[in-house]
C-alpha positions, 0 to 999 in steps of 0.5 A, spaced: 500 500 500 502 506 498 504 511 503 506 519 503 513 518 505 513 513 500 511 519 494 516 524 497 512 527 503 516 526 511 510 528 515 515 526 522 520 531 518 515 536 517 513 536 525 520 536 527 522 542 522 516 546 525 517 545 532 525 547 531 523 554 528 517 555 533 523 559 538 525 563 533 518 565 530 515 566 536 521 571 538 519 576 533 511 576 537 509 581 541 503 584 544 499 586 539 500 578 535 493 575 535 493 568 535 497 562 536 503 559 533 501 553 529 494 555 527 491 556 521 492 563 521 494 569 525 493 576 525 497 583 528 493 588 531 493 596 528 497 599 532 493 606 536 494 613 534 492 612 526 486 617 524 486 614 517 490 607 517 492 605 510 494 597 510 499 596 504 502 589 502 508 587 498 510 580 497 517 578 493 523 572 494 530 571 494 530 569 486 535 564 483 540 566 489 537 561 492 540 556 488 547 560 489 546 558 496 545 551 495 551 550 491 554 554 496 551 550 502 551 557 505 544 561 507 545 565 513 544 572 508 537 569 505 534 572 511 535 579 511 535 579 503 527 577 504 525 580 509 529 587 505 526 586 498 518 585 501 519 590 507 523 596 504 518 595 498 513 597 504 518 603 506 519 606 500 510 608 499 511 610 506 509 604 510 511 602 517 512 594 516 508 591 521 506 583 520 509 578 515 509 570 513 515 566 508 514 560 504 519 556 503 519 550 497 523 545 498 525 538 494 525 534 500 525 536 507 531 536 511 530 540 519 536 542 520 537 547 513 530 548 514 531 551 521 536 555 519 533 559 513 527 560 518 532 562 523 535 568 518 528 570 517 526 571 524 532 575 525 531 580 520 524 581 521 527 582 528 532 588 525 526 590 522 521 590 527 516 586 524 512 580 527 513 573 523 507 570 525 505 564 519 509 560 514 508 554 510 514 549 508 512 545 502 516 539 499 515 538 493 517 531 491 519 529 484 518 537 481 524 539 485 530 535 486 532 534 493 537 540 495 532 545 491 529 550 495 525 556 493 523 562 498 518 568 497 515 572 503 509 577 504 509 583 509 503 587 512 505 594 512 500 601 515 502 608 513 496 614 514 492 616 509 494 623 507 502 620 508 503 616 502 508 618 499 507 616 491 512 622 487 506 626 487 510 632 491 516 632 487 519 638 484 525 641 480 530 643 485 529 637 490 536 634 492 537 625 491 539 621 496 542 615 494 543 609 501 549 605 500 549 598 499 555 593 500 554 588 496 549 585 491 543 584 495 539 579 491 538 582 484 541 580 478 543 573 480 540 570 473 546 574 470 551 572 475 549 564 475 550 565 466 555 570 466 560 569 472 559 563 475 562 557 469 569 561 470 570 563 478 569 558 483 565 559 489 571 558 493 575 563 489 579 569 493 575 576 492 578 583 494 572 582 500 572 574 501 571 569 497 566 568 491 561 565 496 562 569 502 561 576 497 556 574 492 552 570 498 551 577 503 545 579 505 540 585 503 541 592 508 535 593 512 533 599 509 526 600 512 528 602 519 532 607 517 526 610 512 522 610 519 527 615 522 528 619 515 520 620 515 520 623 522 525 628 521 524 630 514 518 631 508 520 626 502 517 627 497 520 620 494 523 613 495 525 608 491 527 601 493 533 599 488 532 593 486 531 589 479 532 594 474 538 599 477 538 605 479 533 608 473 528 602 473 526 604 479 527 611 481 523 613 474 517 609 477 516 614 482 518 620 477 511 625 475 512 625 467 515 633 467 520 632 471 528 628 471 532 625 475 539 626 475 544 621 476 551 622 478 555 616 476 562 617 479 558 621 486 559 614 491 565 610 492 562 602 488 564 597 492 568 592 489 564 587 487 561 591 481 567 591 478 569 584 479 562 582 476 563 586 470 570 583 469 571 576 470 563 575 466 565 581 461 559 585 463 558 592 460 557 599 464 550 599 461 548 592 462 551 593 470 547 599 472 541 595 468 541 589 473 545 591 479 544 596 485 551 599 483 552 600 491 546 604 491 541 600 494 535 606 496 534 613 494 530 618 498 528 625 494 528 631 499 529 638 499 536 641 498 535 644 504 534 638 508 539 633 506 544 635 513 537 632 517 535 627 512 543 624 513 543 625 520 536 622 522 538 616 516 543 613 521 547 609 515 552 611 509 548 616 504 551 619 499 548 625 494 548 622 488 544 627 484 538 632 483 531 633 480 530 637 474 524 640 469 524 634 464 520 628 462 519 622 467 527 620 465 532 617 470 539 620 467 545 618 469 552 622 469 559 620 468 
């Protein structure tokens, strides 16, 4: 007689792999989770003080960086890179992060990596004040093979009403404010998969570490430095820099009159961009299409307002450019 673990599905591992993550999970609750950890659903109170509570959501994942990981066997930084791809998307229209879930696929359930993916979750989510409070891990035996994984994840935010901040504000004159990133984050990673990856090991010695340990790093948390920026200064746009470069995605938060421009040499790269353009002989255009260029979150501000704007930011921000009459378009200078 056929049974489910014969077909691929170890319910004894599943039970195992939850009650190893219940600590860690359970460690970003606080007073305001509502339900209990293993339930069908949870929920998290709206915090008092909002006259007009605006609920906002973000879903996204780490993409094939994944698989990097896995070849890897290296997935401490996949944490951070979720919990910043769905929680500064929220940061970027203005929202405090409140609540997320993840969702992670795996060919076939190992307890030990599984707890230590959801580990990295939880703790991001702790940096970022964020309750983890559901999840589910699937395997999928026979569509994925044993040691592939996926992970993707869904943040709850709330912003006030008349505080969502869409680019409608923004004006000629106003100065752009570029957040340094440090590393790749996890963007572009198709690219570097095709690229760089079938002519470097990930043993191989970079200018900041090897292959793995550089290309792996997690995402900055931008969202709680923008909690601090949107109480010391008027924004009048924010961008989350991720797929598609510094100009996909600040043209997002363009009104069609007006340009922004990008100086190109304003901010020190990290090393790694310029070792992903040699070794998979990438281009400058192509570079700057795929990757952050080490500018991982953009906050328009008025020029008056930048000493305050940096200083409330609490992480490295650099002056990379202005906005100008125009006509919706991201240019970038040498």
């Amino acid at each position: 007689m056929a049974t489910y673990k014969e077909a691929g599905v170890d319910l004894a591992a599943a039970d195992q792999a939850v009650e190893r993550i219940r600590s860690h999970v359970t460690a970003t609750w606080g007073e305001d989770v509502v339900g209990g950890f293993g339930g069908f659903a949870a929920g998290i109170k709206i915090p008092r003080g909002y006259a007009e509570p605006v609920l906002m959501m973000a879903t996204d994942g780490v993409g094939t960086k994944a698989e990097v990981a896995r070849r890897a066997g290296v997935f401490d930084g996949l944490g951070l890179d979720l919990v910043a791809m769905c929680a500064d998307d929220l940061a970027a229209a203005g929202a405090r992060p409140l609540a997320m879930t993840d969702y992670l696929a795996v060919g076939k359930l190992a307890p030990d990596w599984v707890e230590g993916i959801v580990a990295s979750v939880a703790a991001a989510c702790r940096q970022s004040h964020i309750a983890l409070i559901g999840g589910e891990t699937a395997e999928h035996p026979g569509v994925m093979e044993a040691d592939e994984f996926d992970l993707a994840g869904a943040v709850v935010g709330i912003v006030e009403a008349d505080a969502v901040i869409d680019g409608s504000t923004v004006r000629p004159g106003q100065a752009i404010l570029g957040l340094h990133s440090p590393n790749l984050r996890s963007n572009g990673f198709s690219l570097i998969r095709r690229a760089v990856l079938p002519k470097i090991g990930l043993g191989e010695q970079l200018t900041e570490g090897t292959a793995a340990e550089v290309l792996l790093a997690g995402s900055v948390l931008y969202s709680p430095a923008i909690q601090r920026l949107l109480q010391a200064v008027t924004v009048a746009a924010m961008a989350h820099v991720t797929g598609g470069g510094i100009a996909g995605n600040l043209s997002r938060v363009l009104p069609a009159n007006i340009d922004a421009e990008i100086h190109a040499e304003s901010w020190r790269r990290p090393p790694v961009f310029a070792e992903v353009a040699e070794i998979g002989r990438i281009d400058e255009a192509s570079m700057f299409q795929t990757f952050n260029m080490g500018i991982g979150f953009i906050a328009v501000v008025d020029e008056d307002r930048v000493a305050p704007a940096q200083q409330a930011l609490e992480i490295e921000s650099t002056l990379i450019g202005h906005t100008t009459a125009g006509s919706g378009k991201v240019l970038l200078r040498a």
